[in-house]
N, C-alpha and C positions, 0 to 999 in steps of 0.2 A: 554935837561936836562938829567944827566948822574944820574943813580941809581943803587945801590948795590941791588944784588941779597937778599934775605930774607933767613934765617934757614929755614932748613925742618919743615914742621908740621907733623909729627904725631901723633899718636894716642893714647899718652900719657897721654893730660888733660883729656881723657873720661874716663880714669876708674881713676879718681881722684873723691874722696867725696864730694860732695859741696851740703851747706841749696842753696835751691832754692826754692820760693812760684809759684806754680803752676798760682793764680789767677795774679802775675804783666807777665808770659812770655802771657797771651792770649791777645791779641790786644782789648782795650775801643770799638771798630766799631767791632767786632765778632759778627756774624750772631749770637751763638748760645748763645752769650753773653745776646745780646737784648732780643730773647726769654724767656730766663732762668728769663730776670728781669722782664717781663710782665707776663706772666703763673703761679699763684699762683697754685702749682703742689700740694698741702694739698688733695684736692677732691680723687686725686688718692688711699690715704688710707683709706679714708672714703669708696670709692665705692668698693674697694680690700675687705676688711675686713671680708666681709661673706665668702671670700673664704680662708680664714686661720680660726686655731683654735686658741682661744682665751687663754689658761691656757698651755694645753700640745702639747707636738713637739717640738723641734729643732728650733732654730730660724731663720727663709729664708732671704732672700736677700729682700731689700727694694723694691716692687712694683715701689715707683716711679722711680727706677732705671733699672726697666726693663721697662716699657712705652717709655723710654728715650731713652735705645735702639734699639726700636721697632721705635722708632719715628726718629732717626739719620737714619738708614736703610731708612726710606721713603722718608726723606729728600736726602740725598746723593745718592740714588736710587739704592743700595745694596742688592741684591736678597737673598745672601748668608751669615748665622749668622756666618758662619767662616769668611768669607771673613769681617762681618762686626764687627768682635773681632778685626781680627788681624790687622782692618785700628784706630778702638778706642785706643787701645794699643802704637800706634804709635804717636796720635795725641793728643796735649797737650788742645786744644779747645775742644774737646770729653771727657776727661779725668775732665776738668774744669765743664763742663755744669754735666758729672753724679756725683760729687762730690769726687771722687777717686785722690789719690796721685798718684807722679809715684810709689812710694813704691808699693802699694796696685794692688793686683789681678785681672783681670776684671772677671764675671762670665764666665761661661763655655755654649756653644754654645745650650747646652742640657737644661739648665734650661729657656734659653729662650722660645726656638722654644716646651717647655712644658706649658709656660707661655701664650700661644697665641692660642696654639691649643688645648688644653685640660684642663686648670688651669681658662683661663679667653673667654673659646669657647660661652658662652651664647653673646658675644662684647656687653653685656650694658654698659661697662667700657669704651671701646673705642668709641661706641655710643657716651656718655656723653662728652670724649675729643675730640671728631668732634663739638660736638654742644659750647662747650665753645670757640674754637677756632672760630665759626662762632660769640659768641655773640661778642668776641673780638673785632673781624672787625667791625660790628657793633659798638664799642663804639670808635672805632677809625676813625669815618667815611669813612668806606670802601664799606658800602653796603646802597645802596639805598632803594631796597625791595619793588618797585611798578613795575618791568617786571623782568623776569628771562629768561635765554633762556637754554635750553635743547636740550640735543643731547647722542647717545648713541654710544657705541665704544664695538669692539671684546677684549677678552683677552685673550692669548693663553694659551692655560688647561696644565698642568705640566702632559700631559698623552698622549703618543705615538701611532699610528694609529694603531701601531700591537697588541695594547691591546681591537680592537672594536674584538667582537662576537656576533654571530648573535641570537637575544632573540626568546627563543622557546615561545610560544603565544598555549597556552593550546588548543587548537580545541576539540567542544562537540563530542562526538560520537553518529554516526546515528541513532542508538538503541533509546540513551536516548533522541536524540531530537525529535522521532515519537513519545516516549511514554510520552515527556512532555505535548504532547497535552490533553492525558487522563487526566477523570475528578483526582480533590484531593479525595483521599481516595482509590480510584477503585483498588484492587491488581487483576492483572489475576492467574486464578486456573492453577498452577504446577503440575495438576495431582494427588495430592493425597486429594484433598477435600481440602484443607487447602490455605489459600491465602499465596503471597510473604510476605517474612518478610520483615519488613519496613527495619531494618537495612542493609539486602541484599541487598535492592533499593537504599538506598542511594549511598552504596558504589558503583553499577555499573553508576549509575547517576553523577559520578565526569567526570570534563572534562579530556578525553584523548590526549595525544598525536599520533598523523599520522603521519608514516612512507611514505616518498617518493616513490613512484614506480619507477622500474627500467628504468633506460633508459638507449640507446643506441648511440655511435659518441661519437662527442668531446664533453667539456666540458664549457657552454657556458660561457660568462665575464658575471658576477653579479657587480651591485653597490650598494654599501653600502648607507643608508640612515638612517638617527635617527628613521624613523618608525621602519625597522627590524632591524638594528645593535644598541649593546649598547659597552661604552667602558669599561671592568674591571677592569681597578686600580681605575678611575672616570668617574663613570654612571651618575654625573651632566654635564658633558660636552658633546657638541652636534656638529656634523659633521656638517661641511660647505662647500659649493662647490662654489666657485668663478669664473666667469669667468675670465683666464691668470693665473689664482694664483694654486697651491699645496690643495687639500683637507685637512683641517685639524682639530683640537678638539680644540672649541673654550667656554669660557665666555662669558655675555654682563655685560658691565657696563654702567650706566645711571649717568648722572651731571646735576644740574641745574647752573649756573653760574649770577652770577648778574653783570651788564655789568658798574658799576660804577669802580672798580678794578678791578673787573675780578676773586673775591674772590666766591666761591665753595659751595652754601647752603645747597644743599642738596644729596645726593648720593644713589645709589642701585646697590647691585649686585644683577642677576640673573641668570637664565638659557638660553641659547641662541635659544628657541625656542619661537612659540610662537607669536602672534602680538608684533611690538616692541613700538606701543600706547598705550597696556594695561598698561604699566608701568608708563605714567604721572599722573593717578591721583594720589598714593602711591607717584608721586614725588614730586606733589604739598600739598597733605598732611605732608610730612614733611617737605616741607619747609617754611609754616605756621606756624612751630612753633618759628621758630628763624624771620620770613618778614609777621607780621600778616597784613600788608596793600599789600600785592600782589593784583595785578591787573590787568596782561598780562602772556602770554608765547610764547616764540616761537620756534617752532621748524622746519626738514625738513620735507619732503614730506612723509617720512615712519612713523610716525603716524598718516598718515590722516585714518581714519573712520567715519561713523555715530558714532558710539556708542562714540568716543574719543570727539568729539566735544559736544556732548548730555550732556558727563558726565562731562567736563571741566566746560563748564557753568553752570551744576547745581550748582557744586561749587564757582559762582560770577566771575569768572577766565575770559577773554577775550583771546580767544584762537588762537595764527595766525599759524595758521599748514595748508599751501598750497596744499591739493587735487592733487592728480593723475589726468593726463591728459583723462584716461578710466573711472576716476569716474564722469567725468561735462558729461553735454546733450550732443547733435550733436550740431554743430552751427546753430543758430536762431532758432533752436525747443525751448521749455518750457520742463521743469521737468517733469519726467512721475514718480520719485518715490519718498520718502520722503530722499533718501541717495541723489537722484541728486542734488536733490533745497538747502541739507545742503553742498554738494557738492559747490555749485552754492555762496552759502551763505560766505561760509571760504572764496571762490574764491575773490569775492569780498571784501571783510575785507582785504585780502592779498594783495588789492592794493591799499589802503588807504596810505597816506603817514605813520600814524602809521606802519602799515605793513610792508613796505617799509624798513621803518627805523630796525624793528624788525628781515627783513632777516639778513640786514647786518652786524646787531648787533651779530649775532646766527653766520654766517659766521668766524667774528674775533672773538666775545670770545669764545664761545661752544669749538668749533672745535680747536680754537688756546690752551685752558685749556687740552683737549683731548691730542692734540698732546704735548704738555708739561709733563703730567702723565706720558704717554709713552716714552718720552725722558728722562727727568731727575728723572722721580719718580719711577721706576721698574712697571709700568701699562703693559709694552708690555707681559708679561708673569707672574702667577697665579703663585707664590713659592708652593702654596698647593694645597690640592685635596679638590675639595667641594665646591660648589657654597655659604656655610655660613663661609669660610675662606676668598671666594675671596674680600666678602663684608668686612672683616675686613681689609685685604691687600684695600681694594677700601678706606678705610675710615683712614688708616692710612696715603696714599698717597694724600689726599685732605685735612687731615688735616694738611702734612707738606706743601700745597701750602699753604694754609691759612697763617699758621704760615711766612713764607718768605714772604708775603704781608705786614703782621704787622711790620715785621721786615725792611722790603724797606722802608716802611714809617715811623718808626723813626729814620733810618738814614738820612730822606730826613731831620726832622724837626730840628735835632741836629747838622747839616751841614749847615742850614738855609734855605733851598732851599722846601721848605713847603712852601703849600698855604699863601698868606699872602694879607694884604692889596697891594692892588694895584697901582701901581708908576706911574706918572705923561708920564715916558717913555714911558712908556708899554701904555699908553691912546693915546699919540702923534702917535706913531706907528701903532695902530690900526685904528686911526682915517686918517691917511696917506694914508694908503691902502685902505679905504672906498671912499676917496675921490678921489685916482689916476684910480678909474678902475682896479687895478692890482688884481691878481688873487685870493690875501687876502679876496678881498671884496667881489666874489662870495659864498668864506667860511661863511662869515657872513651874509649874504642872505638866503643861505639854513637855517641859523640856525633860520633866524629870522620868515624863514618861518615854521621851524619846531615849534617854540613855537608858532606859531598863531593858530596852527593847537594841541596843546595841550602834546605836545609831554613832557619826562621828563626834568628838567631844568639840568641834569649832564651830556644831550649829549654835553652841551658847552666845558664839558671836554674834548672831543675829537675831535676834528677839522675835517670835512669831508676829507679831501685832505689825510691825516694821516690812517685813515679807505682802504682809495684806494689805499693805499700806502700796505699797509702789505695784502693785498688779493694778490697782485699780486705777 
């Protein structure tokens, strides 16, 4: 077939005038579309509110419209408010979700990153749109809420190694620690009849600082350690030494994950020191408030403790957090202490088929949620300084996984591809493989051994083969 070449295009119709409605170019299936129609965003100026004044000032830029871009950044996993102007600016779906024409201005990168760190720094704002977005899932059948699994992940601190210094640590002086022995009151006579003035005493009684004595030769390698180094742009971040890896200034962040979608209940940022099991009760306390029938957790081997198992249970919790191989007896001796027998105790619970199920549960979601943060949500690296920013960067990142869950699920139902009643095919098929032997049928075995055994009725949603599939 013979065809004439086409006129040039240039670049003529673009600086032509034309009405154009922003809402017909974004596509009916737009991610940010869906969200924008589920998230009744009103809350955001009710919870803003205390932090404007009411009668006098200049009137600011919508709140909801800064969440929104605080929330595309966690979504599209955009570290930088430059970087995440100049993609808004561009994109007609960004543009549609904050409300803005192309005519219209987007804000200026300064009023954001003042909106987050110093405007709305207490995050009960963003708290509150973590926990809606979890009740969401919740109402969309997303979370189950009788086991969670947990797991904790590094975050790399926005603070460079050549900012650690070494923290001077006041040392008493020898004086005042011989004379702290002397009784209260006793002054010794100075010589003229008269006792010390208390105020004299006190002042030489502050701790001093020691001076190093000299020495001679080379100069020996020192390692820096969180006991004596701190870092000075951020003193909430703490050195880590990994074996094969780079020393560097890290975060932790903690996730509970509900293993029905895989949707994010509960979160905590901290400081990377520290037992890393002190942090489940605080996690199962919040996540009580949104899964009040919890009933299990699971997690790895780095929260095992006495005290983490002690206090999980008190709280009705069923804890499967598998024990250190140095914390169970010798083999065939009995417990000599009350940590080995609790020891002995998880051990055992951990190999119940509950347990069981609970590792591999924690294996693909925890970890698979983890690594997703980090991949597509800016988790790999802290934009700020300060372990109560990183919590907010944690909670804005969890709450755009949430949100793209709710979002996958009503495309699945508006595509028709949603749960639905069950086809006559789909019966013949199942029953085929139970009946041929073929390896379908071991799938449903497990399962039906796992519900004999009490297990939750949403692992059917996952087929064991499918779980072995993505570990590997």
């Amino acid at each position: 077939m013979v065809m004439a070449m086409g006129p040039a295009k240039g670049q003529a119709a673009t600086l032509q005038i034309g009405m154009v409605c922003v809402d017909e170019l974004v596509p009916a299936d737009d991610r940010l579309r869906r969200i924008d129609g589920v998230v009744d965003w009103e809350f955001v100026r009710g919870e803003a509110a205390r932090y404007y004044a009411q009668e006098v000032g200049r009137p600011s830029i919508d709140p909801i419209v800064l969440v929104k871009l605080m929330l595309v950044g966690a979504m599209e996993g955009i570290g930088s408010m430059r970087e995440l102007l100049r993609v808004a600016g561009l994109r007609v779906d960004i543009r549609r979700f904050l409300g803005y024409g192309l005519h219209e201005r987007l804000p200026v990168h300064q009023t954001i990153s003042h909106a987050q760190t110093r405007r709305f720094v207490d995050a009960n704002l963003f708290e509150r749109l973590f926990l809606r977005s979890v009740a969401l899932c919740c109402e969309h059948g997303l979370i189950d809420g009788t086991h969670l699994s947990v797991d904790g992940f590094h975050v790399e601190a926005n603070a460079a190694l050549a900012s650690l210094r070494a923290s001077l640590t006041p040392v008493e002086d020898e004086q005042a620690r011989e004379g702290a022995g002397a009784p209260a009151g006793a002054n010794e006579d100075d010589g003229d009849g008269r006792g010390e003035d208390p105020g004299v005493g006190a002042e030489t009684s502050r701790p001093q600082l020691r001076l190093v004595e000299p020495r001679m030769g080379s100069t020996p390698k020192r390692k820096s350690s969180n006991a004596t180094s701190a870092s000075r742009s951020d003193p909430d971040a703490k050195l880590r030494h990994k074996p094969g890896q780079r020393p560097h200034l890290v975060h932790r962040g903690q996730v509970a994950v509900d293993p029905k979608a895989r949707c994010v209940v509960a979160c905590l940022g901290e400081q990377a020191d520290g037992h890393e099991g002190d942090a489940l009760v605080p996690i199962i306390e919040r996540a009580r408030f949104a899964v009040p029938k919890l009933e299990s957790v699971g997690t790895d081997q780095g929260y095992a403790a006495e005290r983490v198992w002690n206090a999980v249970g008190a709280l009705g919790v069923l804890a499967y957090v598998p024990p250190q191989r140095t914390m169970l007896p010798a083999p065939g001796e009995e417990p000599k202490t009350s940590a080995q027998a609790a020891a002995k105790a998880a051990r055992e619970r951990c190999k119940t088929p509950a347990g069981v199920w609970s590792y591999v549960q924690r294996m693909g979601d925890a970890e698979g949620v983890v690594g997703e943060l980090k991949r597509q949500h800016g988790l790999d690296r802290a934009r700020s300084r300060g372990t109560p920013l990183l919590h907010v960067q944690l909670l804005f990142g969890c709450t755009a996984l949430n949100l793209k869950r709710i979002a996958a699920q009503i495309g699945r139902a508006a595509s028709g591809a949603a749960a639905g009643p069950r086809t006559a095919k789909v019966d013949a098929a199942e029953s085929g493989e139970a009946a041929s032997g073929t390896p379908g049928s071991v799938t449903w075995r497990r399962i039906d051994h796992a519900l004999a055994h009490g297990l939750p009725s949403y692992q059917l949603a996952v087929p064991v083969w499918m779980i072995a599939l993505s570990l590997n």
